[in-house]
VEXDOVEX-511718 format. One record per residue: residue number from 0; chain; x, y negated, z of N, C-alpha, C in turn. Coordinates in steps of 0.02 Angstrom, whole numbers, plus 50000, padded with zeros to 5 digits. Each point is the difference from the previous one (the first is absolute). Layout:
i  ch  n.x  n.y  n.z  ca.x  ca.y  ca.z  c.x  c.y  c.z
NUM  A  X  Y  Z  X  Y  Z  X  Y  Z
...
This chain:
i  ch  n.x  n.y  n.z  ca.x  ca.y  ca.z  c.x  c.y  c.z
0  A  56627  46733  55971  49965  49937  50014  50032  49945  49959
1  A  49975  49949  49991  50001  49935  49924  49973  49966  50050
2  A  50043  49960  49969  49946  49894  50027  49946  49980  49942
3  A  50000  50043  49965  49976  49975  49916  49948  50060  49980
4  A  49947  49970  49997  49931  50063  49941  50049  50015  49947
5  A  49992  50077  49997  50015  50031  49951  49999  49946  49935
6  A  50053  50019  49956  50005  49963  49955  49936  50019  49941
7  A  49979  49978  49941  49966  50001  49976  50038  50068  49938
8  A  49975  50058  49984  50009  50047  49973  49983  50005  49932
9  A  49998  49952  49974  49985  49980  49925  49923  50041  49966
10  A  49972  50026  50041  49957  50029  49989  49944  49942  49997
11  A  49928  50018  49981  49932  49974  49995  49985  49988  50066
12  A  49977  49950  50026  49963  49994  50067  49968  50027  50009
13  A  49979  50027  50058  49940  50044  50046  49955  49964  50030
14  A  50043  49939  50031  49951  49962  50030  49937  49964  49970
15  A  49939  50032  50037  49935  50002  49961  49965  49956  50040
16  A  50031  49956  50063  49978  49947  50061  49966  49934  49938
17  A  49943  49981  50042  49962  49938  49986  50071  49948  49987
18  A  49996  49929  49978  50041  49971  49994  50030  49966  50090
19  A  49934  49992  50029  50012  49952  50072  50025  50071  50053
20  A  49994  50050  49979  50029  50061  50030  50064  50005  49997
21  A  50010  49990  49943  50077  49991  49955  50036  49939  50051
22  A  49976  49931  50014  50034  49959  50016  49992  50030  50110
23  A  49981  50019  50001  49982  49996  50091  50056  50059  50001
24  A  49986  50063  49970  50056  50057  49982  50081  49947  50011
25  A  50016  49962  49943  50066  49968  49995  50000  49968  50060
26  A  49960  49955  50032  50011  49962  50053  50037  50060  50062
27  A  49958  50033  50027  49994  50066  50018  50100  50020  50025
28  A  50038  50029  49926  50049  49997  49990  50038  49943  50007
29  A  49977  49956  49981  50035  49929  50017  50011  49989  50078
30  A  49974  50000  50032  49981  50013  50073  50036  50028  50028
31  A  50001  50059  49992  50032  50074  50031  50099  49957  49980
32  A  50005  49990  49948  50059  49990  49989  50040  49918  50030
33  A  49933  49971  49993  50037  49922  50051  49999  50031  50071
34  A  49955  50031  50016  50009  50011  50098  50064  50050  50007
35  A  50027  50047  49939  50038  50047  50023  50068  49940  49994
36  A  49989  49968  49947  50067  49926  49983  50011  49972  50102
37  A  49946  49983  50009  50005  49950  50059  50006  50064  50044
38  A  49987  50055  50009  50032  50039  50063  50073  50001  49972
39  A  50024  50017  49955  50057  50026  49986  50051  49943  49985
40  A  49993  49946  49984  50043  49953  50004  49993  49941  50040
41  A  49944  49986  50046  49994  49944  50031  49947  49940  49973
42  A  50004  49999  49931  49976  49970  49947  49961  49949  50041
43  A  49948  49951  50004  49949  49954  50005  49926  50020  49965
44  A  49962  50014  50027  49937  50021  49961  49985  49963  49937
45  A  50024  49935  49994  49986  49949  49928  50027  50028  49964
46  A  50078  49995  50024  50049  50019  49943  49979  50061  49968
47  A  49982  50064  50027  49997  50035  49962  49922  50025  49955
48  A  49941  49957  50043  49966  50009  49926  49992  49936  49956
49  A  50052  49952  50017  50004  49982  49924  50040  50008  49964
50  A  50049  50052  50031  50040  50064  49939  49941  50066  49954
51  A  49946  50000  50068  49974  50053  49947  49931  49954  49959
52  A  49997  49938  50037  49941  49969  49935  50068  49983  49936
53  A  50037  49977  50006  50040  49978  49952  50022  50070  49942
54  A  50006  50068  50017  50020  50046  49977  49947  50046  49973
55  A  49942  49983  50022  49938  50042  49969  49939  49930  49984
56  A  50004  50012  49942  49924  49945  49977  49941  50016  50033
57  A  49967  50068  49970  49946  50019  50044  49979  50022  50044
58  A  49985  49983  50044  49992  50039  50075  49945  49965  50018
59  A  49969  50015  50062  49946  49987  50040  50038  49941  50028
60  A  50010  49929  50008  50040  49962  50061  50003  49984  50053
61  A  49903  50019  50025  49965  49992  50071  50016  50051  50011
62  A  50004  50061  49995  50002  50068  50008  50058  50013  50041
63  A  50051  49969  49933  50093  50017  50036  50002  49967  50047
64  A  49971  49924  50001  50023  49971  50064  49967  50003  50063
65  A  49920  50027  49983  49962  50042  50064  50063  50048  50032
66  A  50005  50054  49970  50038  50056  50005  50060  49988  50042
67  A  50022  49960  49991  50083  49988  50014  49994  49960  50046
68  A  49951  49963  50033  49991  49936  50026  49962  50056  50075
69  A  49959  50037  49980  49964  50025  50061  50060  50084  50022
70  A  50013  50010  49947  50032  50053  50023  50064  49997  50037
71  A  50061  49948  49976  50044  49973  50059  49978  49962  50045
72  A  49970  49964  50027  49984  49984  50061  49964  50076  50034
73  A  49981  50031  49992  49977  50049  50048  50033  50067  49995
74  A  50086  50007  49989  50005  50035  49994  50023  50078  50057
75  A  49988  49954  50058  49996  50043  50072  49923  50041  49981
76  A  49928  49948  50012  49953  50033  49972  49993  50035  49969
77  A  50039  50019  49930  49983  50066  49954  50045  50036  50029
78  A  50068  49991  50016  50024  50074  50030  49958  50040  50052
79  A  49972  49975  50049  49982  50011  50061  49958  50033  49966
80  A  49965  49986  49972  49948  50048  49942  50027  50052  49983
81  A  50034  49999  49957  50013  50042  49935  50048  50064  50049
82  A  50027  49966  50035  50061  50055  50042  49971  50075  50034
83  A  49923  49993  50045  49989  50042  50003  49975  50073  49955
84  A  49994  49964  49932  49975  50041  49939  50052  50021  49976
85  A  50064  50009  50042  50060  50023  49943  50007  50091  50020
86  A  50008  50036  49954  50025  50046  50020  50052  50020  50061
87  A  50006  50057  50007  50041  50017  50064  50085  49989  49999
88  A  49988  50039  49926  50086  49965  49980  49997  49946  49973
89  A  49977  49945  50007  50020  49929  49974  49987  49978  50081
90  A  50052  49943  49997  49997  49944  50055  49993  49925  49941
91  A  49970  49947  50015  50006  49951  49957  50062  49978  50006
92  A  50062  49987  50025  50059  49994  50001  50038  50024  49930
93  A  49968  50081  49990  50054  50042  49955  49953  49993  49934
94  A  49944  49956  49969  49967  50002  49961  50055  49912  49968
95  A  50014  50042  49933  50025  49937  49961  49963  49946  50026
96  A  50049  49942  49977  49942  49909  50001  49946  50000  49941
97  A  50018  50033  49941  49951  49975  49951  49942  50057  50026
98  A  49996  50052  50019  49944  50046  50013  49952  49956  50073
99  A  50039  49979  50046  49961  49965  50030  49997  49926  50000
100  A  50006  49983  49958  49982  49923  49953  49907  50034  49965
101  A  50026  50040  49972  49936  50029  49959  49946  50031  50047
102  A  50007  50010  50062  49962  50038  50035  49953  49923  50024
103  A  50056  49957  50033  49967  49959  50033  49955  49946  49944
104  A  50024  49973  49937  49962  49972  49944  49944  50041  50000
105  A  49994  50068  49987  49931  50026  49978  49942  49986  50079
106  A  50050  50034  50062  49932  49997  50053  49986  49923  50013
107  A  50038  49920  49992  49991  49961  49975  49918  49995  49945
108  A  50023  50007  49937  49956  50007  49961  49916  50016  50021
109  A  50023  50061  50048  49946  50038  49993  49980  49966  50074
110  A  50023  49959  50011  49943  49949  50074  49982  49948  49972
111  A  50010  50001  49921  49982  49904  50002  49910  50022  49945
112  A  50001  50073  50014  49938  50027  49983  49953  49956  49933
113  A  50053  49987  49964  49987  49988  49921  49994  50042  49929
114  A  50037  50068  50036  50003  50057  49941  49992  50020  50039
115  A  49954  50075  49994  49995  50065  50041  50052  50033  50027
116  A  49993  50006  50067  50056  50011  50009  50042  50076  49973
117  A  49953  50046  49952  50006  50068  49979  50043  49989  49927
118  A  49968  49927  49970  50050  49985  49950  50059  49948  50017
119  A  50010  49964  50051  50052  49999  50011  50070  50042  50027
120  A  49971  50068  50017  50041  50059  50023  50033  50011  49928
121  A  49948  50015  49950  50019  50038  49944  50042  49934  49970
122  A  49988  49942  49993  50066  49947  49982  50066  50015  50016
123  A  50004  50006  50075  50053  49999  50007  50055  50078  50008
124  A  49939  50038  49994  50041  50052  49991  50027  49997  49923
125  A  49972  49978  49949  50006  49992  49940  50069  49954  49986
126  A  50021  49956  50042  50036  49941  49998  50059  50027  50026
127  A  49994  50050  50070  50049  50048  50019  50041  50053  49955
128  A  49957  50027  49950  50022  50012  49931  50064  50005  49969
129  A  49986  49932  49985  50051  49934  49970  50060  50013  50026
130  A  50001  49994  50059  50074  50016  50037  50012  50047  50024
131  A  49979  50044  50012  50027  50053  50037  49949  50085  49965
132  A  50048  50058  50014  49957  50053  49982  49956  50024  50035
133  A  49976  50066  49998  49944  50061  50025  50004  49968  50058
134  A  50028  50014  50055  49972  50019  50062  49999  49916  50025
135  A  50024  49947  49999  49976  49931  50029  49929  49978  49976
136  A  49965  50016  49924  49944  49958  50010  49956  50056  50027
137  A  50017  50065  50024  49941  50053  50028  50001  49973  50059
138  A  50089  49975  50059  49978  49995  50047  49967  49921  50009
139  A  50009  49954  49952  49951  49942  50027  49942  50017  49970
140  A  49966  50041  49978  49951  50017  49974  49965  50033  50085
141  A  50031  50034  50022  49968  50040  50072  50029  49945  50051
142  A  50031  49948  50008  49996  49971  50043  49940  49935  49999
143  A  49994  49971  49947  49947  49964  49976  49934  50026  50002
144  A  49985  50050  49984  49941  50027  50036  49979  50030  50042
145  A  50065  50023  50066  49969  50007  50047  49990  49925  50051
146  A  50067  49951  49976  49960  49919  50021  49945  49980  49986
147  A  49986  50003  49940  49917  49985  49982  49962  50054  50033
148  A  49999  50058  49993  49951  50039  50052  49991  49965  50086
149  A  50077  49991  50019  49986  49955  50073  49962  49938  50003
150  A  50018  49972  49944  49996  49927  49994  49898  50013  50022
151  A  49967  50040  49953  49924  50024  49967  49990  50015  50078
152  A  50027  50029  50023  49989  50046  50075  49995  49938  50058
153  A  50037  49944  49971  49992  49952  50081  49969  49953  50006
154  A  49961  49981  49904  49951  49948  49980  50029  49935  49958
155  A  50080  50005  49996  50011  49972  49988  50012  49999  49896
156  A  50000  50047  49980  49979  50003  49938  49929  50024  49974
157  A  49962  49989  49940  49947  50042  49986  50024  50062  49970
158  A  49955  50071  50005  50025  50052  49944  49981  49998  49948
């Protein structure tokens, strides 16, 4: 596990994202990394995204600060969520901070019902990536969609 996206591998880009895809994507990460800042050090919600507007030019800026703004204040709400979708051997306790930083940003995301919520799964499993290997973005990959399957099941998302 890294606090930091893979470094850039001197290779040709892959990324084949629209340009405003490109910036909501960075916000996205920007996000994930100020809320994991403010769990993990105390931080002030300002202070730290105007470390990450100051450190990344392009990003989405409504986006990061949607994100970060709705997702810490409710963050009893997404556990209470997300907890029953965990596997048998996970307790949310024993799940790193940045894995459930990323759990709660995406089911976040995926209530403010602006991106589908099928491509916001695949974001953030994509974003999970970045930091960690194989088996963390499979399991927020199956915990994210069996939340969205509940979420579809109680009316409170569309499918």
């Amino acid at each position: 596990m890294t606090d930091q996206p893979a470094a850039d591998s001197g290779q040709p880009s892959t990324d084949t994202a629209k340009p405003n895809q490109r910036l909501r994507r960075a916000a996205r990460v920007a996000a994930v990394q100020a809320l994991y800042e403010m769990a993990l050090t105390g931080n002030q919600q300002a202070d730290a995204l105007t470390y990450r507007r100051e450190s990344r030019q392009t990003l989405d800026n409504a986006l990061l600060e949607e994100l970060v703004q709705h997702t810490s204040s409710n963050n009893d709400a997404w556990d209470k969520t997300l907890i029953p979708h965990l596997s048998a051997n996970w307790t949310w306790d024993r799940l790193p901070l940045l894995l459930r930083v990323i759990l709660r940003t995406a089911l976040c995301e995926m209530t403010m019902a602006v991106t589908p919520p099928r491509v916001v799964i695949n974001e953030y499993v994509n974003l999970t990536k970045q930091f960690f290997e194989v088996d963390e973005p499979k399991f927020v990959n199956a915990v994210l969609d069996r939340c969205y399957k509940q979420q579809v099941a109680n009316g409170v998302l569309p499918e």
